[in-house]
C-alpha positions in Angstrom: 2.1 37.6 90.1 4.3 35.5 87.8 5.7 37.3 84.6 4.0 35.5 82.1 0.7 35.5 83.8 0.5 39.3 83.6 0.5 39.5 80.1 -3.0 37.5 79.6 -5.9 39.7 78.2 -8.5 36.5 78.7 -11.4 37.7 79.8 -10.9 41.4 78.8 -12.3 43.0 75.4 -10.4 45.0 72.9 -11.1 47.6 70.1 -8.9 48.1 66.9 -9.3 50.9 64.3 -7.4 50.9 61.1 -7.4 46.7 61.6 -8.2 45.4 58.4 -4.8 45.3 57.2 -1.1 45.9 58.7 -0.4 47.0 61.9 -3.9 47.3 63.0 -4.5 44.0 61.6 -1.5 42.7 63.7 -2.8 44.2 67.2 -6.1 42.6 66.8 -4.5 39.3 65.9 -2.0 40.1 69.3 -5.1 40.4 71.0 -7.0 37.5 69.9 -3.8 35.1 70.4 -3.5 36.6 74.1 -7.0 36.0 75.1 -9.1 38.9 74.6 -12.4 39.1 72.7 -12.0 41.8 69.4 -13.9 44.3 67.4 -11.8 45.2 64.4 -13.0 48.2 62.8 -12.2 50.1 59.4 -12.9 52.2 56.8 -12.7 49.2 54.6 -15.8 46.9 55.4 -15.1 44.0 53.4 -11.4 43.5 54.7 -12.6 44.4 58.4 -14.8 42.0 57.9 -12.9 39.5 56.5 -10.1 39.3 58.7 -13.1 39.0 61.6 -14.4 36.3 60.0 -10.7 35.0 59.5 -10.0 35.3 63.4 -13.3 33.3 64.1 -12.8 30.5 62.5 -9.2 30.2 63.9 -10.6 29.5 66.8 -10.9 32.6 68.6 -13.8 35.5 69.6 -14.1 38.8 66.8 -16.5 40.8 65.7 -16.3 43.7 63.0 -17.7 47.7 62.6 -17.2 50.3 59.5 -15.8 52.9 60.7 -13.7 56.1 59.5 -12.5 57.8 62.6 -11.9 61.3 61.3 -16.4 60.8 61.7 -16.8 61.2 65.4 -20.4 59.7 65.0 -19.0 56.7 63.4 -16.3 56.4 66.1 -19.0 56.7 68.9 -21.1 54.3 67.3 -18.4 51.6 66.4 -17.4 51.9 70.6 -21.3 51.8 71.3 -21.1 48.7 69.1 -18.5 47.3 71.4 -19.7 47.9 74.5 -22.9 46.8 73.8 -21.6 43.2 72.6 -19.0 42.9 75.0 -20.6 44.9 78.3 -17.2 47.1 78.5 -13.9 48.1 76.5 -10.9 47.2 78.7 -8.7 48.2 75.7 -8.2 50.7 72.6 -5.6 50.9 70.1 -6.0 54.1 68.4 -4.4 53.3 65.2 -6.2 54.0 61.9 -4.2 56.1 59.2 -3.1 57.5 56.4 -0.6 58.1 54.3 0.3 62.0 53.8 2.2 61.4 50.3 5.8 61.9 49.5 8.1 63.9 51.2 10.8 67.0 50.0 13.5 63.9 49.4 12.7 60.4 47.4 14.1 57.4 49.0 17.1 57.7 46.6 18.2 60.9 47.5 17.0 63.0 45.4 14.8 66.4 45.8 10.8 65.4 45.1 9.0 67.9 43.4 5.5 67.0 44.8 6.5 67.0 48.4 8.2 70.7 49.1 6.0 72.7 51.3 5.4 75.5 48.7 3.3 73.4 46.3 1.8 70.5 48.8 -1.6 70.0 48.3 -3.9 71.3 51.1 -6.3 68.9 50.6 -3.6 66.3 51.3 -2.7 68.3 54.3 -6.7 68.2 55.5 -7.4 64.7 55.2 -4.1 63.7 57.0 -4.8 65.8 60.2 -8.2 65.2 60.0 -7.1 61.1 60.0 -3.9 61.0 61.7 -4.7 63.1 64.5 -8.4 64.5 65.0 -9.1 60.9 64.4 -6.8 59.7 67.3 -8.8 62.7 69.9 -12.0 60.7 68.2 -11.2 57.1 69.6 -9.3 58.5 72.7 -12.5 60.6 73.5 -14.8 57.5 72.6 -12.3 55.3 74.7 -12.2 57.4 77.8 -16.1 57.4 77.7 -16.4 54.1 77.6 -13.5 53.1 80.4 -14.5 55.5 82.6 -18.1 52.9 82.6 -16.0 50.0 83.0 -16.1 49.5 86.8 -20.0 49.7 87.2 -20.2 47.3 83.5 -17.6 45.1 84.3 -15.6 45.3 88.0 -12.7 46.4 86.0 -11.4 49.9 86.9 -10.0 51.7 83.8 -8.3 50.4 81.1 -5.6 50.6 78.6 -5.5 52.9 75.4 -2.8 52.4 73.0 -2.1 54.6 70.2 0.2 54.3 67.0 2.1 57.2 66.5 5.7 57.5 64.6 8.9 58.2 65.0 7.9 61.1 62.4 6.8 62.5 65.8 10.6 62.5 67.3 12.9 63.1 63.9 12.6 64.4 60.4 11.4 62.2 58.1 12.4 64.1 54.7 10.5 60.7 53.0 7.5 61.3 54.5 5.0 64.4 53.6 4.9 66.9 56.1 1.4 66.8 57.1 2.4 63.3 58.6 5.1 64.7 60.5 2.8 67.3 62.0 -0.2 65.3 62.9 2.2 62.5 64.7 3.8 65.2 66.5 0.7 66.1 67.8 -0.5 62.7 68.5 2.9 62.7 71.2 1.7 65.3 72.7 -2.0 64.6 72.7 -1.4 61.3 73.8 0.6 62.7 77.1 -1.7 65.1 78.0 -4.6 62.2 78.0 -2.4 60.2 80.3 -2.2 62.9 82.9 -5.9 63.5 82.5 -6.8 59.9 82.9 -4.7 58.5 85.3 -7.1 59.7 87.8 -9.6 57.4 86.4 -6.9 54.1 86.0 -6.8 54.5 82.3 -3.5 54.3 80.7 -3.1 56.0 77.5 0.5 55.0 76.0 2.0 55.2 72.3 3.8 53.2 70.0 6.3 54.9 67.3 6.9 52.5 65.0 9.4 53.0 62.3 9.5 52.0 58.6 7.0 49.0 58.6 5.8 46.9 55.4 2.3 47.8 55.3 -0.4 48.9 52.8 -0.4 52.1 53.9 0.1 54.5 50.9 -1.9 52.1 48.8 1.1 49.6 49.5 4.0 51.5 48.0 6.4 49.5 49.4 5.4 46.0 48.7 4.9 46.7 44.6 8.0 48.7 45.0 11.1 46.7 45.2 13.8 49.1 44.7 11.7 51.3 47.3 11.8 48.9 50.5 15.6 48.5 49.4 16.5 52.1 49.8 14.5 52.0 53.1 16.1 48.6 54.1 19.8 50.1 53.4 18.8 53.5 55.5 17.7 51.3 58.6 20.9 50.8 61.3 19.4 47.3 61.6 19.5 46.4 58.3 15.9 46.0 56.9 12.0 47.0 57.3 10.3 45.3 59.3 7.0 42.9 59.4 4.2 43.9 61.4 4.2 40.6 63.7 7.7 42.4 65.5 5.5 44.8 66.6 3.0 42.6 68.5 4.7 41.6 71.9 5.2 45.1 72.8 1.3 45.6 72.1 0.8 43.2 74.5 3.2 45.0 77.0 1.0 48.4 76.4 -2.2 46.4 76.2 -2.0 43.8 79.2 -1.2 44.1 83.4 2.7 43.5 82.3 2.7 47.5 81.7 0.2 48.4 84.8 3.0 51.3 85.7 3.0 52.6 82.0 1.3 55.8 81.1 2.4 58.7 79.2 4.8 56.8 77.5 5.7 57.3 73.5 7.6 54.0 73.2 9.9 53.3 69.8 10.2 50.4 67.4 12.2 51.5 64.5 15.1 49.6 64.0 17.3 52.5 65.1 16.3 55.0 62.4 15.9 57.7 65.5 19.3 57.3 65.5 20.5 58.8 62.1 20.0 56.7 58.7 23.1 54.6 57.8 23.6 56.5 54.4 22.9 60.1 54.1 20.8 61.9 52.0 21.9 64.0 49.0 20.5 66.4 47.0 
């Protein structure tokens, strides 16, 4: 098989959560551009539904679902949703969440009072795990249901699951609240333990750990926050943040036949920040 060829989706369908905006946005527009038909789905109806209706009149085949994956019902129904329009679900990115709030150091270098362990706000801590990880063990389980279907539905056998973790889960983050850190780290290690379960069944379950990204998670923080994204840019060994299109070809290495011997795999993007920021921080 020729390189190129091996990373076309045409033909094959592929589920987003978390896609009306950012990264999830960008994997459903990765997917659409390489060939595959898309349901984006979100907590946020309107912007779900407007980037669907965005991607369709570009030319190519989307479709939308509400959905809040820390709701296994909603999850189940949102991949019913898919199945049902598209006859299977070749491929999952498990991707939806949410920011956890600040963490025990601001950007500057300074300590944050909000963000030490000793006065974080439970509820905070809740609705992150409940998002960023029993939400993940929602689409995964969903996924898996739906995949392991596939070669009666479709001919295909298996599929791909991709999930967005961090690189929270590999290094302190003192920026980022620490129910974040916890729930990616479990993700890692969730995310393994569904490869080795699967792999029996030709599903792939892989991650991607991106690092500092402009997107609106924490209501968008960084964007209305210029002096923000500059602290982060000077912190990164590569110099800057980064948009979420850079994250989009290896997507489509996860996603497509170009990473058939991939599974188990927590894969980084983070502009070297697993390596140590450039500056350090001070109290």
């Amino acid at each position: 098989m020729k390189t190129l060829d091996q990373f076309d989706v045409s033909g094959r369908s592929a589920l987003v959560t978390g896609a009306a905006s950012g990264i999830g946005l960008a994997y459903a527009e990765c997917m659409a551009e390489a060939g595959a038909v898309v349901t984006l789905t979100d907590i946020d109806a309107d912007g779900a539904e407007r980037e669907a209706a965005r991607l369709v009149k570009e030319g190519y085949e989307a479709r939308w679902a509400v959905c809040d994956v820390a709701d296994l019902d909603q999850v189940t129904e949102a991949v019913d949703g898919h199945v049902h329009a598209y006859g299977g679900l070749d491929i999952c990115f498990a991707n939806a969440g949410v920011d956890a709030g600040n963490g025990f150091w601001t950007p500057e270098g300074k300590r944050n009072p909000d963000g030490q362990i000793d006065v974080y706000d439970p509820a905070r801590w809740h609705r992150s795990i409940n998002v960023n990880l029993t939400g993940v063990f929602h689409t995964v389980r969903e996924a898996a249901r739906a995949m392991k279907r596939n070669e009666a539905n479709t001919g295909r056998r298996g599929g791909s699951i991709v999930i967005t973790s961090s690189n929270a889960a590999e290094v302190n983050e003192a920026i980022v609240g620490v129910p974040y850190m916890a729930a990616k780290a479990g993700v890692k290690h969730f995310m393994r333990h569904a490869a080795f379960e699967l792999a029996a069944y030709g599903i792939r379950v892989n991650a991607i750990a991106p690092g500092p990204f402009v997107t609106n998670i924490g209501d968008g923080w960084v964007k209305k926050n210029p002096q923000a994204k500059q602290a982060w840019d000077e912190l990164c060994p590569l110099g800057s943040m980064a948009e979420t299109y850079q994250i989009k070809p290896l997507a489509l290495l996860l996603a497509s036949d170009a990473g058939s011997y991939m599974t188990g795999s927590h894969v980084m993007i983070d502009g070297g920040m697993q390596l140590g920021p450039i500056k350090p921080l001070n109290d």
